[in-house]
MMTF fields as JSON, N, C-alpha, C and O atoms, coordinates in Angstrom:
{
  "mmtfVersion": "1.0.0",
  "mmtfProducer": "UNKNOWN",
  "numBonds": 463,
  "numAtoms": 464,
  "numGroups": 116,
  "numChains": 1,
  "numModels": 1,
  "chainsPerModel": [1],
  "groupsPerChain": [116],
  "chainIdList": ["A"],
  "bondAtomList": [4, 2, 8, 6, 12, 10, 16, 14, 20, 18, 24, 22, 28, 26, 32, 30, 36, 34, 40, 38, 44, 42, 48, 46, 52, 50, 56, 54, 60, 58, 64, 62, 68, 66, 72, 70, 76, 74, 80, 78, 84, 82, 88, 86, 92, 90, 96, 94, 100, 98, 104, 102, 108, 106, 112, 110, 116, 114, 120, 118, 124, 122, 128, 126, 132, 130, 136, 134, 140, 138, 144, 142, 148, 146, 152, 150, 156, 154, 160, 158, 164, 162, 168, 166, 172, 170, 176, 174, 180, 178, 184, 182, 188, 186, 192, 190, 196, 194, 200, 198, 204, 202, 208, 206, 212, 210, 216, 214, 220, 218, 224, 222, 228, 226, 232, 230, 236, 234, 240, 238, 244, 242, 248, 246, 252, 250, 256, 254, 260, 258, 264, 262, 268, 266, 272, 270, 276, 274, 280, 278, 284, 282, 288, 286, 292, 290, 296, 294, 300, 298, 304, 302, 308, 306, 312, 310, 316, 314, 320, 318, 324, 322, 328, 326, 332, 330, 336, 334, 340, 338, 344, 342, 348, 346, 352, 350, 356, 354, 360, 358, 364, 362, 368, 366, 372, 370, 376, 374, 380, 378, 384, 382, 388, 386, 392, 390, 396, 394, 400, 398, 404, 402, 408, 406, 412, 410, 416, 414, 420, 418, 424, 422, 428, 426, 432, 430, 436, 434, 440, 438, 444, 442, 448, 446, 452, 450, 456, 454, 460, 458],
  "bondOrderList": [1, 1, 1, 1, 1, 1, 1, 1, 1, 1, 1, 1, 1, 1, 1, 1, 1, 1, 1, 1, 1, 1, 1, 1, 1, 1, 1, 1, 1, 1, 1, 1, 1, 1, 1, 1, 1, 1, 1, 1, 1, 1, 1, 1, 1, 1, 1, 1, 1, 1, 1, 1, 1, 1, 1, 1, 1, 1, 1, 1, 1, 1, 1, 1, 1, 1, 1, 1, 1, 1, 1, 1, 1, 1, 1, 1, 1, 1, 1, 1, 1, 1, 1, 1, 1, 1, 1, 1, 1, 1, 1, 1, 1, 1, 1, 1, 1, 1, 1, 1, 1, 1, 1, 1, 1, 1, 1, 1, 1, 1, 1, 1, 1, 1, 1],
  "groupList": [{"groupName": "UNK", "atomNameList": ["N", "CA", "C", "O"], "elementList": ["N", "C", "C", "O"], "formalChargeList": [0, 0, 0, 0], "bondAtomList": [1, 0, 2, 1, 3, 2], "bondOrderList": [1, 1, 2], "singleLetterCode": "X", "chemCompType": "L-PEPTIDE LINKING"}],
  "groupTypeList": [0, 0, 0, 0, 0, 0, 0, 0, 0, 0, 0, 0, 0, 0, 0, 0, 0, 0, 0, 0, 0, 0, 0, 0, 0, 0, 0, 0, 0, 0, 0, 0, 0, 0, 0, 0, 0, 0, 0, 0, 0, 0, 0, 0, 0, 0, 0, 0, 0, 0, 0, 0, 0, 0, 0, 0, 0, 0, 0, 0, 0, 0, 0, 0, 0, 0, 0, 0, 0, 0, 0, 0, 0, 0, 0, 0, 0, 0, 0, 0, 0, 0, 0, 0, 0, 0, 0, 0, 0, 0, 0, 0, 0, 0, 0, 0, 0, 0, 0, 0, 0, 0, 0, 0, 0, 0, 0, 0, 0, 0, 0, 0, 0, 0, 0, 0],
  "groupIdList": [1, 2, 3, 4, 5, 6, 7, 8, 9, 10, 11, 12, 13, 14, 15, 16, 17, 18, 19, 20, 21, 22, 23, 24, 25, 26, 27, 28, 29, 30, 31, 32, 33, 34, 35, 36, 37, 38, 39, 40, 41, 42, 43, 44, 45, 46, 47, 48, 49, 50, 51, 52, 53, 54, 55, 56, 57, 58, 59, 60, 61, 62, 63, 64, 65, 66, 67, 68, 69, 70, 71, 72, 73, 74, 75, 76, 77, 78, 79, 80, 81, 82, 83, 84, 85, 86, 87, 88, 89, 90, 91, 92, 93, 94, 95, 96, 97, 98, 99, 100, 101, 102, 103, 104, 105, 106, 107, 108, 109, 110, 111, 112, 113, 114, 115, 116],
  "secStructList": [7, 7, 7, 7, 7, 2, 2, 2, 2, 2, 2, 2, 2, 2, 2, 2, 2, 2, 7, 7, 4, 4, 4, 6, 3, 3, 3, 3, 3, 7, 6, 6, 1, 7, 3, 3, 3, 3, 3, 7, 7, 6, 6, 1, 1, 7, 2, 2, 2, 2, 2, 6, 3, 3, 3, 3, 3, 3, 7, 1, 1, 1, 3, 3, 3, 3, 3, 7, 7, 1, 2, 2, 2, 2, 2, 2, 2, 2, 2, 2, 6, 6, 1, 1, 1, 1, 7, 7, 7, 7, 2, 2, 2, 2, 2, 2, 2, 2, 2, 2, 2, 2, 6, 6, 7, 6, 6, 6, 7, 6, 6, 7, 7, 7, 7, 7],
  "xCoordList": [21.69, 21.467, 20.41, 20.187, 19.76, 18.441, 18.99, 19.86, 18.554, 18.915, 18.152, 16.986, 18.46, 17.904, 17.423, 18.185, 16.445, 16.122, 14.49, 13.583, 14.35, 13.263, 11.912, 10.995, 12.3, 10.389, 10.392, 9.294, 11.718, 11.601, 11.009, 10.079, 11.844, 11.427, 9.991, 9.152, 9.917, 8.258, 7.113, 5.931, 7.701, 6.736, 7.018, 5.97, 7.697, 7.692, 6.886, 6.036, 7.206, 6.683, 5.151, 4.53, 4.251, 3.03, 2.448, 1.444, 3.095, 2.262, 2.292, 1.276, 2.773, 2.412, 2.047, 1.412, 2.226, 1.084, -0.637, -1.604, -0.769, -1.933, -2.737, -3.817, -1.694, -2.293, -3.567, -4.206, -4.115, -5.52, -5.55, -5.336, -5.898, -5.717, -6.368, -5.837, -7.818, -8.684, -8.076, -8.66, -6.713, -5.699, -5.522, -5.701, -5.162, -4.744, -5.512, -5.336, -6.471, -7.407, -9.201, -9.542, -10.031, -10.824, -11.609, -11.476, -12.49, -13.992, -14.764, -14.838, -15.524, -16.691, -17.116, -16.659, -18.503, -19.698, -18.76, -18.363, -18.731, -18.535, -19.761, -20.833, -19.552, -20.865, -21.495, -22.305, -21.788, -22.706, -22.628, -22.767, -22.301, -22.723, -21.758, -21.746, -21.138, -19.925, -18.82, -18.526, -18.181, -17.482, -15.783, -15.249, -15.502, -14.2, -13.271, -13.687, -11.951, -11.057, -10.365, -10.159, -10.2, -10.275, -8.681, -8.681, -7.567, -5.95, -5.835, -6.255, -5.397, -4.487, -3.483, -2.357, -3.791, -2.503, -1.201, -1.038, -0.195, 0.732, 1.7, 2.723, 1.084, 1.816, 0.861, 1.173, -0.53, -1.274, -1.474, -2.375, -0.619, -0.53, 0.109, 0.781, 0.175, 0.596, 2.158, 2.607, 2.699, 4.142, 3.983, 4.709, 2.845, 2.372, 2.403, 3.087, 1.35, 1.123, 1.902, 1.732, 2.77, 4.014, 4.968, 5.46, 5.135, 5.884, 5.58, 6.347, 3.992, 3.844, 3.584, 3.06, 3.878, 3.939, 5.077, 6.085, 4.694, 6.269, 6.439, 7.478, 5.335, 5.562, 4.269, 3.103, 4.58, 3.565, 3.895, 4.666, 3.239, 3.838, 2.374, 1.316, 3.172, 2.269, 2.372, 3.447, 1.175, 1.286, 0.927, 0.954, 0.531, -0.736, -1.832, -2.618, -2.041, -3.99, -4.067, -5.07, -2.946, -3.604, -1.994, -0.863, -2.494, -1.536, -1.843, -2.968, -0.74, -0.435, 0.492, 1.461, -0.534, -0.436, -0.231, -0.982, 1.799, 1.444, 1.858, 2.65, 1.384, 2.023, 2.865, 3.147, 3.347, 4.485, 3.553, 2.388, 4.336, 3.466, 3.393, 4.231, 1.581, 0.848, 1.031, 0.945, 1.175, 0.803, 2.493, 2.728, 3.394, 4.996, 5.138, 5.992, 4.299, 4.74, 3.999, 4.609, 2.877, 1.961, 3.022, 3.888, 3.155, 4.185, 5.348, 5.753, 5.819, 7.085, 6.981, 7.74, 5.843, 4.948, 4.846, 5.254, 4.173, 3.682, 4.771, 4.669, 6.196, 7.145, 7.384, 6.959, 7.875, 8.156, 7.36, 7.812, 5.972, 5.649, 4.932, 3.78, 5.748, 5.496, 4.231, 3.872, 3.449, 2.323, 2.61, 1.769, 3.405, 3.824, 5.329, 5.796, 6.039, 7.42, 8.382, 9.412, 8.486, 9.277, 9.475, 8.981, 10.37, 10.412, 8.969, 7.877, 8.983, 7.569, 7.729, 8.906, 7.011, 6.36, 5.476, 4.609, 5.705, 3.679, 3.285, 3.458, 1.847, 0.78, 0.277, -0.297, 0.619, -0.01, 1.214, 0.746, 2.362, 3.558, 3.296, 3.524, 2.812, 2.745, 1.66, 1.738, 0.386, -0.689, -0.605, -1.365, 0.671, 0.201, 1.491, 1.48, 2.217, 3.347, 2.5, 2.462, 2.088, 0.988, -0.472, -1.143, -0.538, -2.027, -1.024, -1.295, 0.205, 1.007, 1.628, 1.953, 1.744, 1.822, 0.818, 0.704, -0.101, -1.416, -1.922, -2.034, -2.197, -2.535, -1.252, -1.883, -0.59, 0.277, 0.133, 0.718, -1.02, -0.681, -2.074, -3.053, -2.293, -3.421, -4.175, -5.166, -2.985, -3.104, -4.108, -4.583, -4.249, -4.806, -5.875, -6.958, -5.959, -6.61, -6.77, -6.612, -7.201, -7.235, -8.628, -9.683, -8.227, -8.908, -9.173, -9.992, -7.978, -7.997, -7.215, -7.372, -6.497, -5.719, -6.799, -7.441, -6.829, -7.981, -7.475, -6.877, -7.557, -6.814, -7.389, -6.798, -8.45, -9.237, -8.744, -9.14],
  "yCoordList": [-6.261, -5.346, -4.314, -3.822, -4.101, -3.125, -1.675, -1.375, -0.757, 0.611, 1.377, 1.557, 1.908, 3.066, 4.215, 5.158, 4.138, 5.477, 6.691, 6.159, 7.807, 8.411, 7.465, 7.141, 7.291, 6.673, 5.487, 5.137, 4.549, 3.577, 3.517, 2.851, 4.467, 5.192, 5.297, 4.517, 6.379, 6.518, 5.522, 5.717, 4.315, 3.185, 2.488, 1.868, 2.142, 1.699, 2.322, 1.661, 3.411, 4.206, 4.177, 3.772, 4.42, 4.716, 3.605, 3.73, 1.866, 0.798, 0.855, 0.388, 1.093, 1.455, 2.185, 1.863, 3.051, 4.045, 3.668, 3.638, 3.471, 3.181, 1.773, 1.504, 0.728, -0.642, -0.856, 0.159, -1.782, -2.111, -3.927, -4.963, -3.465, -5.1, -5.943, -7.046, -5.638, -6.484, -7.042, -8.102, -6.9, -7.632, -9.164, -10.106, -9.344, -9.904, -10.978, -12.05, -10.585, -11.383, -10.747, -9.587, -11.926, -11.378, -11.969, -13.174, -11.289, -12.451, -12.528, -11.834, -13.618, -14.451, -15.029, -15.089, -15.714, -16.637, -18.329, -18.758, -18.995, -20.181, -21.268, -20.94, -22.431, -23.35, -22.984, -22.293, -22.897, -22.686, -21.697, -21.293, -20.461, -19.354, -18.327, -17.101, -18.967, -18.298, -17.554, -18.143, -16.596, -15.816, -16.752, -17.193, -16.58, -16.901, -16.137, -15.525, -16.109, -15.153, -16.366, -17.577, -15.612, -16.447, -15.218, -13.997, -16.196, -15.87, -15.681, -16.592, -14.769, -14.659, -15.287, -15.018, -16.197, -17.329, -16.481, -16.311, -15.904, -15.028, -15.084, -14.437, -16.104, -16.23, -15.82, -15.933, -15.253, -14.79, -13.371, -12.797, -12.77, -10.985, -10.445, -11.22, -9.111, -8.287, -8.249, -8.724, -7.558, -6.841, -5.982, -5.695, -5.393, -3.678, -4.333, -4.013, -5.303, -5.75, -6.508, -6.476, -7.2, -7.673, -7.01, -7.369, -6.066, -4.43, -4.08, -3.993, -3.767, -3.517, -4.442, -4.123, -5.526, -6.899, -7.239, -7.854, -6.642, -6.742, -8.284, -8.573, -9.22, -10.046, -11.276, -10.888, -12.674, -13.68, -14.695, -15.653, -14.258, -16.034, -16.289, -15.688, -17.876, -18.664, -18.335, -18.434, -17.942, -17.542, -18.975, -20.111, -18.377, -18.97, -18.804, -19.746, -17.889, -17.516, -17.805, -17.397, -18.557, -18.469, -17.863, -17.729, -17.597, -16.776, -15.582, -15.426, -14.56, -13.355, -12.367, -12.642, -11.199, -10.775, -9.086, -8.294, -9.064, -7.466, -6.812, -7.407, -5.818, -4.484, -3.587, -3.508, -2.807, -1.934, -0.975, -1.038, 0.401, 1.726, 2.495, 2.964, 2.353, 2.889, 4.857, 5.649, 5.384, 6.313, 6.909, 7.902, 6.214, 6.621, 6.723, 7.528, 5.888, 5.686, 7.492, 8.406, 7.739, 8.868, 9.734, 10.198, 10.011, 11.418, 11.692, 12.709, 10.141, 10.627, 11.11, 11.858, 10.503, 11.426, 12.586, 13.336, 13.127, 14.269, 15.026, 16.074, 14.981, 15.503, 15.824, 16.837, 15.125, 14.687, 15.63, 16.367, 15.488, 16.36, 17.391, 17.733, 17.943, 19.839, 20.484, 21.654, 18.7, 18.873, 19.354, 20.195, 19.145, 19.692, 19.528, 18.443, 20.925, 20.294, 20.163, 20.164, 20.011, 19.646, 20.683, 21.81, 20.108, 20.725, 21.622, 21.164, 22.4, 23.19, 22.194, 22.125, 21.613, 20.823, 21.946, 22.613, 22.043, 22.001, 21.572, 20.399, 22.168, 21.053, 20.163, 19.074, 20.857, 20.45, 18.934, 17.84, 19.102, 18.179, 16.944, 15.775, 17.347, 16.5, 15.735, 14.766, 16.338, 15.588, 14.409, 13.478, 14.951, 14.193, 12.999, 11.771, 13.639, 12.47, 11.377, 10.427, 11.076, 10.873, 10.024, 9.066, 10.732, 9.995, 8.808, 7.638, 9.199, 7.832, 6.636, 5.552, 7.08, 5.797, 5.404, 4.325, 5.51, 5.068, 4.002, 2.798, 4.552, 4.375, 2.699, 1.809, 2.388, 1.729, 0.777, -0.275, 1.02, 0.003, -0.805, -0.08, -2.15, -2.491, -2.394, -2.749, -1.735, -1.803, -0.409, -0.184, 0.334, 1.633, 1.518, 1.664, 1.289, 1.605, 2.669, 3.566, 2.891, 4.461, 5.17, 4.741, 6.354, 7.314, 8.368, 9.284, 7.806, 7.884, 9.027, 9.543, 9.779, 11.223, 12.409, 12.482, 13.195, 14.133, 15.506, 15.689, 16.591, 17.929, 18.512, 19.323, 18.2, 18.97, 18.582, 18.983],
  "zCoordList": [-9.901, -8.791, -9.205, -10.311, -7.9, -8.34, -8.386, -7.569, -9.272, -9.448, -8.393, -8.743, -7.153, -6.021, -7.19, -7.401, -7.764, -8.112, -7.733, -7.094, -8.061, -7.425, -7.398, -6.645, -8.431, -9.102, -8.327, -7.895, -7.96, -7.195, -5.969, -5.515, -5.463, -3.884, -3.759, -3.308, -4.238, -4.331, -4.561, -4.278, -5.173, -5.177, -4.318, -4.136, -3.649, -2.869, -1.498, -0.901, -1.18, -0.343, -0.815, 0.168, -1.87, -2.25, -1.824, -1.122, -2.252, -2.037, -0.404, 0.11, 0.034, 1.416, 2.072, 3.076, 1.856, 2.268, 1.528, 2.289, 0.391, -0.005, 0.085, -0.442, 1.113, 0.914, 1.116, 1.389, 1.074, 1.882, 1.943, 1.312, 2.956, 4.131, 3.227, 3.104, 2.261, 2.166, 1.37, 1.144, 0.452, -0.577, -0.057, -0.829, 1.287, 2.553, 2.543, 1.963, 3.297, 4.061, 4.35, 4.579, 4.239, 4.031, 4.858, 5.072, 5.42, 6.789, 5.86, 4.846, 6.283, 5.486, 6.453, 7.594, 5.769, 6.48, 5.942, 4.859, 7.751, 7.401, 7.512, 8.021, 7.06, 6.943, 7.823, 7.204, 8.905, 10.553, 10.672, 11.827, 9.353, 10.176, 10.764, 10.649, 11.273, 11.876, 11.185, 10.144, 11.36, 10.471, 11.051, 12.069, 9.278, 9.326, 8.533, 7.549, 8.889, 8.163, 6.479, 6.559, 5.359, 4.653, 4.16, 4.005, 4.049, 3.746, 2.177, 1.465, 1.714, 0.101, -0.142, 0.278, -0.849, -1.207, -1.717, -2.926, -0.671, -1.424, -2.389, -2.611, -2.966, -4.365, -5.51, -6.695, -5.003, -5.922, -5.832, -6.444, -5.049, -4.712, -5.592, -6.273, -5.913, -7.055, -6.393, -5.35, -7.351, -6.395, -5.632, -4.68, -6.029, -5.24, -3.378, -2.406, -3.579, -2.552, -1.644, -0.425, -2.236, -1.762, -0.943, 0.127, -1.565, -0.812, 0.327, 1.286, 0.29, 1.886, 2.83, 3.898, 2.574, 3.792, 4.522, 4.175, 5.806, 6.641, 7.344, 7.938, 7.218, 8.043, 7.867, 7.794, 7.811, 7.619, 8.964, 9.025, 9.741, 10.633, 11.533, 11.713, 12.078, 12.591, 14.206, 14.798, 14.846, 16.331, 16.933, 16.46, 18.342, 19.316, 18.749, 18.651, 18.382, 18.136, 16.502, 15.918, 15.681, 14.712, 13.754, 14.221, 12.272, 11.271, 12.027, 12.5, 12.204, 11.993, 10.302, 9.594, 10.343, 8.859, 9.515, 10.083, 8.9, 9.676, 8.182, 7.451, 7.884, 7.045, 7.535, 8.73, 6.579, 7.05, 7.226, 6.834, 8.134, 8.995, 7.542, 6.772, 7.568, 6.332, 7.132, 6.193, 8.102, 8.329, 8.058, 7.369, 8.64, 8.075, 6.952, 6.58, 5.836, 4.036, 4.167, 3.612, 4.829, 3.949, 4.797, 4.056, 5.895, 6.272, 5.319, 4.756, 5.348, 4.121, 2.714, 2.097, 2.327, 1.05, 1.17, 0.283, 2.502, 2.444, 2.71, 2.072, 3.626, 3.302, 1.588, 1.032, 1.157, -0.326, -1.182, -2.059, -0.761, -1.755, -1.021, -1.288, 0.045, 0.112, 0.869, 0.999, 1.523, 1.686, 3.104, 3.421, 3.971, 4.802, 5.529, 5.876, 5.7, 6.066, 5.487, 6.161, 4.167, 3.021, 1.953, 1.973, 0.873, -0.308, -0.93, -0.594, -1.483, -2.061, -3.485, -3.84, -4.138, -5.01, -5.838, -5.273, -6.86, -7.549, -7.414, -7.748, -6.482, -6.663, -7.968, -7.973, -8.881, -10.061, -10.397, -10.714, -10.29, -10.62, -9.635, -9.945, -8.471, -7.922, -7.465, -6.711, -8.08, -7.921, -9.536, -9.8, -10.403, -11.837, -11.329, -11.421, -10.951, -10.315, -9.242, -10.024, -8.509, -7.603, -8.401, -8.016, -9.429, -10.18, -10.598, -10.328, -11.304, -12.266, -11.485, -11.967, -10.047, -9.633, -9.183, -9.764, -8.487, -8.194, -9.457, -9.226, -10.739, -12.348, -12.123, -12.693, -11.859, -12.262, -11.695, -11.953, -10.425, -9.3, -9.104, -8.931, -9.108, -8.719, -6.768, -6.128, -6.602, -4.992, -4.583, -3.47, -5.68, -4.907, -5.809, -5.241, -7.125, -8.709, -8.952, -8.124, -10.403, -10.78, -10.441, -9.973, -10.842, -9.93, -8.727, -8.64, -7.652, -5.978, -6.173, -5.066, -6.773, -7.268, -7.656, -8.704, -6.69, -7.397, -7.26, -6.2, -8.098, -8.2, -7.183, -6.47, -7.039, -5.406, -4.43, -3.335]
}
């Protein structure tokens, strides 16, 4: 059984809030020219990325690829950390809390944490 703990929470919450589609799926030039959408074999996705994928199926028009609400992961962050609404945080605690999961994750990479 998995342990519910802070650091858990928060990663979970971060890979979603910080996903980016292009993990996913990507457009390209097909032979003639024409743009085609080209799929991530999801057995070749990180865990990061795994996390924020709410959904893989086959429609009418094609695969559908949904993520979980990237703008709900960041409110609940920003609750969380004081940015508005919430607990008062150090900024400082919580921009270094914030760099270490980012740092951990291939979903955001390092860097995207800035004290400014």
């Amino acid at each position: 059984m998995r342990k519910i703990t802070r650091k858990a929470v928060l990663g979970e919450l971060a890979a979603i809030a910080f996903s980016d589609f292009s993990k996913f799926a990507k457009i390209a030039e097909g032979e003639n020219g024409e743009q085609v959408i080209i799929l991530t074999d999801t057995g070749r996705l990180s865990a990061d990325c795994r996390k924020a994928l709410a959904s893989v199926k086959a429609g009418t028009k094609g695969i559908e690829i949904k993520l979980y609400d990237k703008l709900r992961a960041l409110e609940i962050l920003c609750r969380i950390y004081g940015i508005y609404g919430g607990e008062d945080m150090a900024e400082k605690d919580a921009v270094a809390e914030l760099r270490g999961l980012f740092e951990r994750s291939d979903v955001f990479g390092p860097g995207i944490v800035s004290d400014s």
